[in-house]
C-alpha positions in Angstrom: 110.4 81.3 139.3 112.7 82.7 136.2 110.1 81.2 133.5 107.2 82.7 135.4 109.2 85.8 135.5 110.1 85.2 131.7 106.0 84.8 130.7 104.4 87.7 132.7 107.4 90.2 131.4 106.4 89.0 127.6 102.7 89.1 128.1 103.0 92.5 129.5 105.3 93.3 126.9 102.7 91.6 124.2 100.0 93.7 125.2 101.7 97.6 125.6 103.1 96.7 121.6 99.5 95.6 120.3 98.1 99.1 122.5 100.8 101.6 121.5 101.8 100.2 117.8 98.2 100.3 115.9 97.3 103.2 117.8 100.3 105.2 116.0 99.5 103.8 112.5 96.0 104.8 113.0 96.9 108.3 113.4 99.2 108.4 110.3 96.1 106.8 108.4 93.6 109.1 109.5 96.3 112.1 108.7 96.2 110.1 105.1 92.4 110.0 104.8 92.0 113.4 105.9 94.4 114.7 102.9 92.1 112.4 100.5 88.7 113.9 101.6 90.1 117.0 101.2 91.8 116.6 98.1 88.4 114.8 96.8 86.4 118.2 98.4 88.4 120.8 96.4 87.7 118.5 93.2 84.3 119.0 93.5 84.3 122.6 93.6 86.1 122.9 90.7 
């Protein structure tokens, strides 16, 4: 019972670190590529 224990507590905590830990660094990338187009926007006005 302590090994089946073991497996469901590591697929559970599997899946909440592939949900929580790209969703975090795709919110600091699209902070990044918003700067860019931005930076790229006032370039062209010039």
């Amino acid at each position: 019972m302590g090994t089946l224990q073991f497996l469901v507590l590591s697929i559970i905590a599997l899946g909440l670190f592939i949900y929580f830990f790209p969703y975090k660094n795709l919110k600091i990338v699209h902070k990044k590529l918003d700067t860019i187009i931005e930076l790229l926007k006032k370039k062209d006005n010039k």
